[in-house]
N, C-alpha and C positions, 0 to 999 in steps of 0.2 A: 407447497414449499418449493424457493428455488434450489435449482442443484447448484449447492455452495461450495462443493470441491470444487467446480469447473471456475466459478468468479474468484474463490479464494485462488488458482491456480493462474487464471489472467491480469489478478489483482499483483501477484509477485511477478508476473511476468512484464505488467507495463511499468514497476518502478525497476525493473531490471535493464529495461530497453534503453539503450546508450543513442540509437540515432531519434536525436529530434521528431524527424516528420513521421518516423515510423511508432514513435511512440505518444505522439498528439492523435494518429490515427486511433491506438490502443484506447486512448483518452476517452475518445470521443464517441465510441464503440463500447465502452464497460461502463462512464461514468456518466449519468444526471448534469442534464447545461447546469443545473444549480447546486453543485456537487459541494459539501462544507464537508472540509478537512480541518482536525483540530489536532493536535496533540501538544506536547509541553514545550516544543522549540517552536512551531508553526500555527498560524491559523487562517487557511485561505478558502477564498468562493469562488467558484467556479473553474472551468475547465483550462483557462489559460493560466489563473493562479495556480492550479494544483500542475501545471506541464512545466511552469515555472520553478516551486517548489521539487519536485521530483530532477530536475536537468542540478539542482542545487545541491541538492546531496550528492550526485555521480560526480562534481567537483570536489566537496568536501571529503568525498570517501571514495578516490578513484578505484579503479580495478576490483572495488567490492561487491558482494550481490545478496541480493534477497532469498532467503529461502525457509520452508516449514519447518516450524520449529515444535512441530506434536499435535495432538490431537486438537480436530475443531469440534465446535458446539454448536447448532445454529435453532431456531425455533422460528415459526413465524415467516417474517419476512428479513431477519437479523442471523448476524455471526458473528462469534468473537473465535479468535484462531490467536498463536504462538507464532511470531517471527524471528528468522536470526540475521545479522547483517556482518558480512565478514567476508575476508580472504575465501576464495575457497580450498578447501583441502584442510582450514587451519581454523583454529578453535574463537565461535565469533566475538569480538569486543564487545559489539550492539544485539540485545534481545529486548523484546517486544511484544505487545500483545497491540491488536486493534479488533475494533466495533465495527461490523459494516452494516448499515441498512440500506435494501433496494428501496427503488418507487415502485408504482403498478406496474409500469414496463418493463422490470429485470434491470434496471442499471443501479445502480450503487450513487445513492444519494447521500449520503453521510458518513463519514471514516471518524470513530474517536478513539484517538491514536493512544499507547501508555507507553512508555519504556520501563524494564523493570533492571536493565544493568547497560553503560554507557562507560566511554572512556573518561579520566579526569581531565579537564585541559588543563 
C-alpha cells in the first residue's frame, strides 16, 4: 500500500498552488501522463487538461483553498478522502469527496471527483 496521507496531502497541495509553473511541476511529479479526472463540472485527460482545469477553479474561486475535510479510507492501491474549498478561517461553501487511484509507479492515475454541497448560482 501507498502512503496515502502523503498523495492525499500533495494532492491538496497542487490544486492549492496559485503559480503556474510551480504547479504543472506538482503536476507532473504526483500525476500519471494519462491522468482522467472526472467529477460533475469537469472531465479532463491528461496533465495539461487537468493544469488547465485546476488554474480554472483559482479563477472561479480566487483567494480560496483546498483543505481535509476528515478521515481518509484507502485499500489497495485506491483512496477516497473528504475535501473542503473555502475562505480560510471561514466556514467552506464547497465540500467534496474524491477517488484517487495510483498506477505501479505511485502516481495518481484516475480522480473521481463527488461534491456533496456547492453554492447555488
Amino acid at each position: 500500500m501507498s502512503d496515502f496521507d502523503s498523495v492525499v496531502e500533495r494532492y491538496l497541495a497542487t490544486w492549492n498552488e496559485t503559480g503556474p509553473a510551480a504547479r504543472r511541476t506538482a503536476i507532473d511529479e504526483l500525476f500519471a501522463a494519462d491522468v482522467r479526472y472526472v467529477d460533475p463540472i469537469a472531465a479532463v485527460d491528461g496533465r495539461d487538461a487537468l493544469h488547465g482545469l485546476i488554474g480554472a477553479v483559482h479563477q472561479q474561486f480566487p483567494g480560496f483553498v483546498f483543505t481535509a475535510g476528515g478521515t481518509m479510507d484507502a485499500h489497495h492501491e485506491q483512496a477516497r478522502f473528504t475535501w473542503n474549498l473555502g475562505a480560510p478561517g471561514e466556514e467552506p461553501p464547497v465540500i467534496g469527496f474524491d477517488v484517487v487511484e495510483l498506477d505501479a509507479d505511485g502516481r495518481i492515475q484516475r480522480v473521481l471527483g463527488f461534491i456533496d454541497r456547492a453554492p447555488v448560482a
